[in-house]
C-alpha positions as CSV (number, residue, x, y, z in Angstrom):
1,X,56.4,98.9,106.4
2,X,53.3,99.9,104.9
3,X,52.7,100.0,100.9
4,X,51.5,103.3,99.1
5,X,50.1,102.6,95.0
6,X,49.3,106.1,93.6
7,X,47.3,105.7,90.4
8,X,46.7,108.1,87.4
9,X,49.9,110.1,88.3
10,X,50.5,113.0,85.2
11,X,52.6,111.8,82.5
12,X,55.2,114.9,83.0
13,X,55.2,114.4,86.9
14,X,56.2,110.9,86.5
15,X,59.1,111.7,83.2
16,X,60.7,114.2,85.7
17,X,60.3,111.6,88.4
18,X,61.8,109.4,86.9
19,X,64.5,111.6,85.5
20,X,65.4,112.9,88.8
21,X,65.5,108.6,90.2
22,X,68.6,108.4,87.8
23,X,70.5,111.6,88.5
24,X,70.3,110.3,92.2
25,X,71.1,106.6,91.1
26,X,67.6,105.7,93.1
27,X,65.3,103.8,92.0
28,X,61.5,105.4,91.7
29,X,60.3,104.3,95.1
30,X,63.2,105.7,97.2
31,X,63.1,108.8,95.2
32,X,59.9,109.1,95.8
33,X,60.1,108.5,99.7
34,X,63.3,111.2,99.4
35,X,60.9,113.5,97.5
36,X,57.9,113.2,100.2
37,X,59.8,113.2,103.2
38,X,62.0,116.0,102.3
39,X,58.5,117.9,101.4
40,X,56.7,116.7,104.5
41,X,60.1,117.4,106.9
42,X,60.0,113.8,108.1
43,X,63.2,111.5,108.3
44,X,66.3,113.7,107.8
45,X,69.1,112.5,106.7
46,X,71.5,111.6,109.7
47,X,73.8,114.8,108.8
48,X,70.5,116.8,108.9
49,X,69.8,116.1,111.8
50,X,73.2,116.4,113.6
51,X,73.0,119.7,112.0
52,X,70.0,120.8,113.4
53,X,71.0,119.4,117.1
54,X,74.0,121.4,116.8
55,X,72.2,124.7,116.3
56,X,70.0,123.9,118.8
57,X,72.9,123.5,121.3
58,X,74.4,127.0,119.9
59,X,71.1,129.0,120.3
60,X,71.3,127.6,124.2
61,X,74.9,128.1,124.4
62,X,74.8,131.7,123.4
63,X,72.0,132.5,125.8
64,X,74.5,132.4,128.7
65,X,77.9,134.3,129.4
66,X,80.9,131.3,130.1
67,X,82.9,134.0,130.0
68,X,83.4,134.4,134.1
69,X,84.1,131.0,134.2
70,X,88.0,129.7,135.7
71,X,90.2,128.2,133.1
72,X,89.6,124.6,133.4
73,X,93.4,124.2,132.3
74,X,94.7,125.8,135.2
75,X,92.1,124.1,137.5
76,X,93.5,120.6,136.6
77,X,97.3,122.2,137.4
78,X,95.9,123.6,140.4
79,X,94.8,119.7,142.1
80,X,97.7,117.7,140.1
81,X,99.8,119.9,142.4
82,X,98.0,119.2,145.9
């Protein structure tokens, strides 16, 4: 994985840093990486991105109409009976 050093970061950017680390028991460097991936939209979070597969699968499901379709229910009667 590569290594990043950032050098002459401001004083209050690193404090709030750095206060923000401990509120989300991280340490600087994975706040940090939380901080710059969230900003650059790289590497959600595995619920983010079930999240956005499932509203991509309900903006395709509600482009088409189901509703003419049989009852699947009653199709499964229909050949346990032949």
């Amino acid at each position: 994985m590569p290594s990043l050093q950032v050098r002459e970061v401001p004083e209050i950017l690193y404090r709030k840093l750095v206060k923000k680390a401990k509120a989300e028991h991280r340490s600087i460097a994975q706040e940090t990486i939380n901080l710059l991936s969230k900003s650059l939209d790289v590497d959600l979070s595995p619920k983010e991105k079930r999240m956005k597969v499932i509203k991509r699968i309900d903006a395709r499901h509600k482009k088409y109409d189901f509703s003419n379709l049989p009852d699947p229910i009653e199709m499964i009667r229909e050949d346990r009976n032949r």
